[in-house]
CHARMM-style PDB file with segment names, atoms N, HN, CA, C and O in Angstrom:
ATOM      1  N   UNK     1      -7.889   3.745 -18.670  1.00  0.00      PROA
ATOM      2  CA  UNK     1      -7.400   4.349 -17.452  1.00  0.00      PROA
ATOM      3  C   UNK     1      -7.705   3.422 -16.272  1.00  0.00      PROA
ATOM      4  O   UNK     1      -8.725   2.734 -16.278  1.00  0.00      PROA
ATOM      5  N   UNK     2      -6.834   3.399 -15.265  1.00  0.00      PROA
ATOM      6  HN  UNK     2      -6.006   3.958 -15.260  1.00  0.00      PROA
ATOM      7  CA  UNK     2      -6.871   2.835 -14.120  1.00  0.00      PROA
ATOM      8  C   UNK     2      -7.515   2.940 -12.921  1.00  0.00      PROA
ATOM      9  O   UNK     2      -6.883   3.383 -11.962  1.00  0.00      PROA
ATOM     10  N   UNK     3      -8.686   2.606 -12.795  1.00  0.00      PROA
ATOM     11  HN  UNK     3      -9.199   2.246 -13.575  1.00  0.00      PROA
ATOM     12  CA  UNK     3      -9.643   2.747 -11.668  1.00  0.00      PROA
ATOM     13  C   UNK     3      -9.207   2.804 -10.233  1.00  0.00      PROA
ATOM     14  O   UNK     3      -8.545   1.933  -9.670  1.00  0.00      PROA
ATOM     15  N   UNK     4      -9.624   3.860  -9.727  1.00  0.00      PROA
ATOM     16  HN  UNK     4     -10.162   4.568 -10.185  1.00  0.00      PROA
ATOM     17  CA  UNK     4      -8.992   3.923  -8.006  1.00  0.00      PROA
ATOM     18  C   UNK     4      -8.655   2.964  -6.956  1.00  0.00      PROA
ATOM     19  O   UNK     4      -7.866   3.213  -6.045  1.00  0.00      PROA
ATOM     20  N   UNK     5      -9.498   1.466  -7.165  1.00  0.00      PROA
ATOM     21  HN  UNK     5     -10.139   1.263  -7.905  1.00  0.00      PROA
ATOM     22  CA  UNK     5      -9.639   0.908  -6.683  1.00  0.00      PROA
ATOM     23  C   UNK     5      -8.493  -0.138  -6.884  1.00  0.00      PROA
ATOM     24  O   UNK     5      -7.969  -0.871  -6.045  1.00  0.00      PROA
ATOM     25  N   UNK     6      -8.226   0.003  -8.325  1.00  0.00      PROA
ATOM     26  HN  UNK     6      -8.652   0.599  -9.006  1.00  0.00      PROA
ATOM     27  CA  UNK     6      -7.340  -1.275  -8.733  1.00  0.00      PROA
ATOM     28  C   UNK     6      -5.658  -0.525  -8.770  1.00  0.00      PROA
ATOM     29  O   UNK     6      -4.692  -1.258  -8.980  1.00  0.00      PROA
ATOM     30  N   UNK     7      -5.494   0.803  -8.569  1.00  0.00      PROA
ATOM     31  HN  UNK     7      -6.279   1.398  -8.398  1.00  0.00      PROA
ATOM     32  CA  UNK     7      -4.485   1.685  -8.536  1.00  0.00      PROA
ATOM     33  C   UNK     7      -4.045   1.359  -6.920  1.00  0.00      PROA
ATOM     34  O   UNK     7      -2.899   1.028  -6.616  1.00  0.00      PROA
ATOM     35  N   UNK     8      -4.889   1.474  -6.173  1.00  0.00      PROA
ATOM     36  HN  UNK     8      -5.820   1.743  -6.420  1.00  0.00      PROA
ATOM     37  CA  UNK     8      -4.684   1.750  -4.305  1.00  0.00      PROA
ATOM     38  C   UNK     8      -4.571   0.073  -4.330  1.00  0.00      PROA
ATOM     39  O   UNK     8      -3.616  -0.427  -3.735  1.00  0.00      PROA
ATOM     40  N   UNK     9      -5.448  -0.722  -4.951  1.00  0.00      PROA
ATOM     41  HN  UNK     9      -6.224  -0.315  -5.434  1.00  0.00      PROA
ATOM     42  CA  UNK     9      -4.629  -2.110  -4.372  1.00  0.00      PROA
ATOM     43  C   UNK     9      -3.191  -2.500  -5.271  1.00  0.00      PROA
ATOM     44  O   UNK     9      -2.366  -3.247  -4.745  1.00  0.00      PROA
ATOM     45  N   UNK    10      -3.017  -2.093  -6.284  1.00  0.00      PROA
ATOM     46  HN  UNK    10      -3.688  -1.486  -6.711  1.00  0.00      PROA
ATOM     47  CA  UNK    10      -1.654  -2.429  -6.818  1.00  0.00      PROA
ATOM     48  C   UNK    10      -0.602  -1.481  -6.199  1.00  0.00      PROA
ATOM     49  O   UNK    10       0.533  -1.936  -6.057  1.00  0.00      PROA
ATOM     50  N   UNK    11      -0.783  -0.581  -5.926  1.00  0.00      PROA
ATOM     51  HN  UNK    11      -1.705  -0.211  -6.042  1.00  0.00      PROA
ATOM     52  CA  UNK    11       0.267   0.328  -4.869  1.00  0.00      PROA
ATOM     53  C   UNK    11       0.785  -0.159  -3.567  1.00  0.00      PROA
ATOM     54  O   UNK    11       1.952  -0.247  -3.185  1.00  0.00      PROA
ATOM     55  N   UNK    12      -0.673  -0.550  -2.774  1.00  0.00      PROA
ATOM     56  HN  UNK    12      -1.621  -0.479  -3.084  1.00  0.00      PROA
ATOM     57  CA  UNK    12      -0.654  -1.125  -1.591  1.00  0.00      PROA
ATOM     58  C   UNK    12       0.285  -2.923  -2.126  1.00  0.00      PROA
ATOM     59  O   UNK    12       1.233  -3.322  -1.448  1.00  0.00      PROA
ATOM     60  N   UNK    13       0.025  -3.336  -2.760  1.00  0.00      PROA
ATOM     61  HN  UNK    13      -0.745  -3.013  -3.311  1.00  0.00      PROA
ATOM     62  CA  UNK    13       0.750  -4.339  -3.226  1.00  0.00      PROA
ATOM     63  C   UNK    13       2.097  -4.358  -3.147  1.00  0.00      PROA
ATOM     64  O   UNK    13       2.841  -5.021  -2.424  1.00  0.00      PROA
ATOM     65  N   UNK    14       2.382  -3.329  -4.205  1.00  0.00      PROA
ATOM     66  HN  UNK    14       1.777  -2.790  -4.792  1.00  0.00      PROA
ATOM     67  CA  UNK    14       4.019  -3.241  -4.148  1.00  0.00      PROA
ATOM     68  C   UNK    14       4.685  -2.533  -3.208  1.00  0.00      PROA
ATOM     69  O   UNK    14       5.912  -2.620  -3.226  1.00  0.00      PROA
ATOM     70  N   UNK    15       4.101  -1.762  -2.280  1.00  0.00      PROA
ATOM     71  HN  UNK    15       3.104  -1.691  -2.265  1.00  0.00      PROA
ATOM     72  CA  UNK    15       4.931  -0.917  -0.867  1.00  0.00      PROA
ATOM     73  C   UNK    15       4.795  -1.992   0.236  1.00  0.00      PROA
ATOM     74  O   UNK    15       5.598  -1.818   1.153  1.00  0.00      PROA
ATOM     75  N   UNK    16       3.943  -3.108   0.382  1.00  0.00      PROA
ATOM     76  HN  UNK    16       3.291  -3.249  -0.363  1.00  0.00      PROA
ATOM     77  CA  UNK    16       4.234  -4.052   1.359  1.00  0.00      PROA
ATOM     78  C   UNK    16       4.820  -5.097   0.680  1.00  0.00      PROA
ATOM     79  O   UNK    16       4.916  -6.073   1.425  1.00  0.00      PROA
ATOM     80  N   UNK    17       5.352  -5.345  -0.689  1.00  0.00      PROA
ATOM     81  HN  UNK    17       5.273  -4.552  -1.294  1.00  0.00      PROA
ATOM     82  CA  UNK    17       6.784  -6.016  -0.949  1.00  0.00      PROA
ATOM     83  C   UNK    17       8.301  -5.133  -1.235  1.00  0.00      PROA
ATOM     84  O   UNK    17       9.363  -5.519  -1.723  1.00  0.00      PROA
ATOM     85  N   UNK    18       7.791  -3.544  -0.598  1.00  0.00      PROA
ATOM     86  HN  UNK    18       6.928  -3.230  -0.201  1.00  0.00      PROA
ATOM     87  CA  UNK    18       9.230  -2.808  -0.608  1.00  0.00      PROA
ATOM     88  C   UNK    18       8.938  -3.163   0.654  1.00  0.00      PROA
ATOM     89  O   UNK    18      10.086  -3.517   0.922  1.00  0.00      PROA
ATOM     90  N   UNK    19       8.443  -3.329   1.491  1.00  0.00      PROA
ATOM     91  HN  UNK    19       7.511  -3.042   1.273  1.00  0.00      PROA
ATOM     92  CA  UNK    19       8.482  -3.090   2.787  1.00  0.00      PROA
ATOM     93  C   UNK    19       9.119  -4.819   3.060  1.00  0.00      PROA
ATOM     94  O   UNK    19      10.248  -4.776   3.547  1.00  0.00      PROA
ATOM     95  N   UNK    20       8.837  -5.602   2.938  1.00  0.00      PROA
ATOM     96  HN  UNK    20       7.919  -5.637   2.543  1.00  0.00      PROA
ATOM     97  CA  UNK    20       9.722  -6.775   2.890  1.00  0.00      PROA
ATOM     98  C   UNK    20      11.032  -7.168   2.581  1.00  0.00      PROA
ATOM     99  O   UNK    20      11.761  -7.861   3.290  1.00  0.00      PROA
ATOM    100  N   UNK    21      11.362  -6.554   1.182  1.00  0.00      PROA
ATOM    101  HN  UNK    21      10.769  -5.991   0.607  1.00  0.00      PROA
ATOM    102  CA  UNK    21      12.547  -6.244   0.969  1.00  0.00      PROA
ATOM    103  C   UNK    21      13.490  -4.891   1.940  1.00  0.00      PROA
ATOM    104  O   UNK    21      14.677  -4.641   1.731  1.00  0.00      PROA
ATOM    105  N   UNK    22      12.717  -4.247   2.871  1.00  0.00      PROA
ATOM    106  HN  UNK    22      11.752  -4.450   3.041  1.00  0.00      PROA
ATOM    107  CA  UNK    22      13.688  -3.242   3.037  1.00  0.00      PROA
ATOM    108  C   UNK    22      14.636  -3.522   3.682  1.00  0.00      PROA
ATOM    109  O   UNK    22      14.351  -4.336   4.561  1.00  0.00      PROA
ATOM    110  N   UNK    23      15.993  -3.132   3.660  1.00  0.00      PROA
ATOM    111  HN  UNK    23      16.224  -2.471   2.946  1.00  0.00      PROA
ATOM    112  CA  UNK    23      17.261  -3.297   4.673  1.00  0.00      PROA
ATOM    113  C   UNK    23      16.887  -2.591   5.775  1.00  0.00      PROA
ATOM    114  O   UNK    23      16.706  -3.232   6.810  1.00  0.00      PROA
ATOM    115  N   UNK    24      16.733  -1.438   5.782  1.00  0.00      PROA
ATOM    116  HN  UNK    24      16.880  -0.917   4.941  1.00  0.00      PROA
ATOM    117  CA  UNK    24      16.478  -0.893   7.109  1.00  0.00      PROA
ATOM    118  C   UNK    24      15.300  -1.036   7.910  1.00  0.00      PROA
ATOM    119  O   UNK    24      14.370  -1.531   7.273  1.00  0.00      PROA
ATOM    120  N   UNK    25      15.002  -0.718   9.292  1.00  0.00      PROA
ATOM    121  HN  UNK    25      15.757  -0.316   9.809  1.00  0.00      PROA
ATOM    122  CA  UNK    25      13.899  -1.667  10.000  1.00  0.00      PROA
ATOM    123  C   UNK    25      13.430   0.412   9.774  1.00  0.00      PROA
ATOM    124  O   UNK    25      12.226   0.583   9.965  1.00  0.00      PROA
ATOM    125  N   UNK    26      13.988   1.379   9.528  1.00  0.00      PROA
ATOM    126  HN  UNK    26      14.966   1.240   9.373  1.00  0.00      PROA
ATOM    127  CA  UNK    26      13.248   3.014   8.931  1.00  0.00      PROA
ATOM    128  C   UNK    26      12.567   2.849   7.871  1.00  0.00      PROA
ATOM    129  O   UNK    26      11.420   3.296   7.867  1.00  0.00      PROA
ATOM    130  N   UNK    27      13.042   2.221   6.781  1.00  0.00      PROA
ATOM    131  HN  UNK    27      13.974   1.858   6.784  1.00  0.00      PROA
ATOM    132  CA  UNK    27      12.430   1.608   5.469  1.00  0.00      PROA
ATOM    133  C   UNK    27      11.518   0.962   5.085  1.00  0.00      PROA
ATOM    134  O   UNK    27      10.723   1.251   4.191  1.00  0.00      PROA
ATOM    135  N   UNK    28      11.579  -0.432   6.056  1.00  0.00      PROA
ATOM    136  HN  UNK    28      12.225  -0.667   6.783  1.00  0.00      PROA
ATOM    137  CA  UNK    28      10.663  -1.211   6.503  1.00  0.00      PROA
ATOM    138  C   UNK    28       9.592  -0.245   6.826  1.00  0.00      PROA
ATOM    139  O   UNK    28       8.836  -0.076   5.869  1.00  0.00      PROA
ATOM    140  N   UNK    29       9.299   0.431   7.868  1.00  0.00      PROA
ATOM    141  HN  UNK    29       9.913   0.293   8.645  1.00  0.00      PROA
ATOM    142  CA  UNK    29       8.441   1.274   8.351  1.00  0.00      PROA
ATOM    143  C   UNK    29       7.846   1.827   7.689  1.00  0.00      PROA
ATOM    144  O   UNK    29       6.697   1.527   7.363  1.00  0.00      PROA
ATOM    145  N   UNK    30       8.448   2.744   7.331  1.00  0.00      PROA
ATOM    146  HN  UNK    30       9.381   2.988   7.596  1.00  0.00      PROA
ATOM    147  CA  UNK    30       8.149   3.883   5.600  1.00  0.00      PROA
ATOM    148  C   UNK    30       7.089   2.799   5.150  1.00  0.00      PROA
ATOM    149  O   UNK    30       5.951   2.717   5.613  1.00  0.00      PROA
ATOM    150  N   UNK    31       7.534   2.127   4.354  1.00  0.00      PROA
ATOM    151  HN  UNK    31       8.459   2.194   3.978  1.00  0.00      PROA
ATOM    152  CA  UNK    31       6.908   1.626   3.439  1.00  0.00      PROA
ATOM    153  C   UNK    31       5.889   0.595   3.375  1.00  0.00      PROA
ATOM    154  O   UNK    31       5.388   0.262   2.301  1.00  0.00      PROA
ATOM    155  N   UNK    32       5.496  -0.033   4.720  1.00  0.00      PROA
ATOM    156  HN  UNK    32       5.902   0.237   5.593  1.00  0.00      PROA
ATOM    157  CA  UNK    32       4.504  -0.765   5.694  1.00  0.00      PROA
ATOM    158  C   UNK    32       3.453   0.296   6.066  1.00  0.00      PROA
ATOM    159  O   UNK    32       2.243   0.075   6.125  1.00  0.00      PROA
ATOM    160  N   UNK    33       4.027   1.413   6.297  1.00  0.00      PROA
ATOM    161  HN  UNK    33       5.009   1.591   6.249  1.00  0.00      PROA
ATOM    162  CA  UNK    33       2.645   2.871   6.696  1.00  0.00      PROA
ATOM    163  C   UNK    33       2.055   3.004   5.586  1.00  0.00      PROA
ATOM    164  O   UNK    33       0.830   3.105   5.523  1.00  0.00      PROA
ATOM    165  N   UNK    34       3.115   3.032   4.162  1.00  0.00      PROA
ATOM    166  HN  UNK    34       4.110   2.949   4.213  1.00  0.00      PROA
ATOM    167  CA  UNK    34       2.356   3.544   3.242  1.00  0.00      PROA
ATOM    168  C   UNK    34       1.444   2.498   2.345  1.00  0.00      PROA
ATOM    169  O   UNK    34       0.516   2.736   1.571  1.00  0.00      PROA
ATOM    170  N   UNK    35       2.033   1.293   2.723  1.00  0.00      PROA
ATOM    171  HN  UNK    35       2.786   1.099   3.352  1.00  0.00      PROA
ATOM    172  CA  UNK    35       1.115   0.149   2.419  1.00  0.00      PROA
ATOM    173  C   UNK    35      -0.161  -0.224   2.766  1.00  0.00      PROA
ATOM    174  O   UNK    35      -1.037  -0.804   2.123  1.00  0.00      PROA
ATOM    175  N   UNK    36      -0.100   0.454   4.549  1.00  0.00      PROA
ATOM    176  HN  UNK    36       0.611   0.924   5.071  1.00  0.00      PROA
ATOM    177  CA  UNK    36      -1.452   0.332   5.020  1.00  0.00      PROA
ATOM    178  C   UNK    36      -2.561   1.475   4.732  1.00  0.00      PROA
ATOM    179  O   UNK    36      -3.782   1.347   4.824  1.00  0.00      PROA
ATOM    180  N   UNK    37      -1.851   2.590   4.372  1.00  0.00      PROA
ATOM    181  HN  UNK    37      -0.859   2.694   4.298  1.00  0.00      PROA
ATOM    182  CA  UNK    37      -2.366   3.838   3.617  1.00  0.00      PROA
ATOM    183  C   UNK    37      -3.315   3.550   2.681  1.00  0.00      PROA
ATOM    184  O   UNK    37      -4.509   3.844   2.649  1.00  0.00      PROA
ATOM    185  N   UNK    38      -2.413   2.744   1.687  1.00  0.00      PROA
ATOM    186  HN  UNK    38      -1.442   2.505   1.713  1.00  0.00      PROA
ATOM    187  CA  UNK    38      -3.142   2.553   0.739  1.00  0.00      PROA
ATOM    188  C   UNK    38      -4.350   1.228   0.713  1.00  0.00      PROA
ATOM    189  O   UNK    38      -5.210   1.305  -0.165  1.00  0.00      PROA
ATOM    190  N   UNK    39      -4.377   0.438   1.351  1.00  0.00      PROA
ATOM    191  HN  UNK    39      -3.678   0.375   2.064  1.00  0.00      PROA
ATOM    192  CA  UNK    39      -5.358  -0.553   2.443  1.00  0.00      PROA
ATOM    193  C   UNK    39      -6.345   0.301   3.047  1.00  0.00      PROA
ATOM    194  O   UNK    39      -7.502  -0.106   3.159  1.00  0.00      PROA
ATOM    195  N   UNK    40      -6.011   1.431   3.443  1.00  0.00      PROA
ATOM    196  HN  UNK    40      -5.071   1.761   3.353  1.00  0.00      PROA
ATOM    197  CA  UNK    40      -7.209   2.009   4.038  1.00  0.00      PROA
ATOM    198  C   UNK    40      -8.083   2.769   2.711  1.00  0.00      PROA
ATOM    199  O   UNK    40      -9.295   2.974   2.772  1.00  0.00      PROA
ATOM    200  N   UNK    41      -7.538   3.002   1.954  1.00  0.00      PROA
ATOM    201  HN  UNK    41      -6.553   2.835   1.904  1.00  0.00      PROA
ATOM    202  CA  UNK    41      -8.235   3.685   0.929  1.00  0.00      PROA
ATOM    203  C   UNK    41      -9.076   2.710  -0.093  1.00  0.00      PROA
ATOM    204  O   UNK    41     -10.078   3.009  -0.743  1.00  0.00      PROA
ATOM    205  N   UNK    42      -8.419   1.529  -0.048  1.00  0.00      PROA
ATOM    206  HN  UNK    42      -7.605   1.286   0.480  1.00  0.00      PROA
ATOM    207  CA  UNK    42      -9.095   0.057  -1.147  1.00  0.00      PROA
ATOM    208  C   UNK    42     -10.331   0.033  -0.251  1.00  0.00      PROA
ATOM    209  O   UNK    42     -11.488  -0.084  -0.655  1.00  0.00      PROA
ATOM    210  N   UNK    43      -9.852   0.188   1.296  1.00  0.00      PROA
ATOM    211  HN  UNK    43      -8.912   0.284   1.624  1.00  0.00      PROA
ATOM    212  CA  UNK    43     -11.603  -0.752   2.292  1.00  0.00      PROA
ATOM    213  C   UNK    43     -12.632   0.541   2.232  1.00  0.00      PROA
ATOM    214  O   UNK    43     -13.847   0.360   2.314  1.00  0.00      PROA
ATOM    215  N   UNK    44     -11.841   2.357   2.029  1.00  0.00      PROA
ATOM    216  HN  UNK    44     -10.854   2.504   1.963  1.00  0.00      PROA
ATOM    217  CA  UNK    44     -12.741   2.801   1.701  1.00  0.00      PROA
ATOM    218  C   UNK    44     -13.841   3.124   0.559  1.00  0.00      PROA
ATOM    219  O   UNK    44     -15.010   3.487   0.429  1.00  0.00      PROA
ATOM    220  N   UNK    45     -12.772   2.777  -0.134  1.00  0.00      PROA
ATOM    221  HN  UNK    45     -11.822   2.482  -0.029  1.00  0.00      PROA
ATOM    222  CA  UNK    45     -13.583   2.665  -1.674  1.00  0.00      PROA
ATOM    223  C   UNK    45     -14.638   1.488  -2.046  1.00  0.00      PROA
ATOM    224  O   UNK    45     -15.528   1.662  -2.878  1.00  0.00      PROA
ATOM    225  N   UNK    46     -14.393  -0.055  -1.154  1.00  0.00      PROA
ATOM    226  HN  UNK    46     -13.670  -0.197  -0.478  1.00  0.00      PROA
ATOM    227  CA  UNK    46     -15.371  -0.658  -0.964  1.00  0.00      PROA
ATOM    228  C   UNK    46     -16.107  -0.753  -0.557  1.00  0.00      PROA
ATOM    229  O   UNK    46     -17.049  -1.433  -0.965  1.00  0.00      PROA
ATOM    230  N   UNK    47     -16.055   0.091   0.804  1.00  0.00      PROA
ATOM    231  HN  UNK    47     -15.291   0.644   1.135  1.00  0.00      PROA
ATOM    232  CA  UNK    47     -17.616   0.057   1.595  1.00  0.00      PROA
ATOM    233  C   UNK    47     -18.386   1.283   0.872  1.00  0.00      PROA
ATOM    234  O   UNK    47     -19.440   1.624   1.408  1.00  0.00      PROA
ATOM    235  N   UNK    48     -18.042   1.867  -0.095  1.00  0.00      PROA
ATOM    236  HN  UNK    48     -17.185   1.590  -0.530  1.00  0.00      PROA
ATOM    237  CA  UNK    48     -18.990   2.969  -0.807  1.00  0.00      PROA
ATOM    238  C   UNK    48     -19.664   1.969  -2.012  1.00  0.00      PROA
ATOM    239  OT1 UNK    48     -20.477   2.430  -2.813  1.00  0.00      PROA
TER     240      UNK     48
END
């Protein structure tokens, strides 16, 4: 099974390369928030 840590950085991974690829600058957005979402959850899981 996939540890939280290595789940929130491979997520965060691939939503800031949807977020690169997106056509729309709404899409882009979307998926840059949810990239940093998941960035905030990797730095929280490290400082524990």
């Amino acid at each position: 099974m996939e540890s939280d840590l290595r789940y929130y950085s491979r997520r965060a991974a691939e939503e800031a390369l949807a977020a690169s690829r997106a056509i729309t600058a709404a899409a882009r957005e979307r998926r840059q928030n949810l990239a940093d979402t998941y960035m905030r959850k990797v730095q929280e899981l490290r400082a524990n």
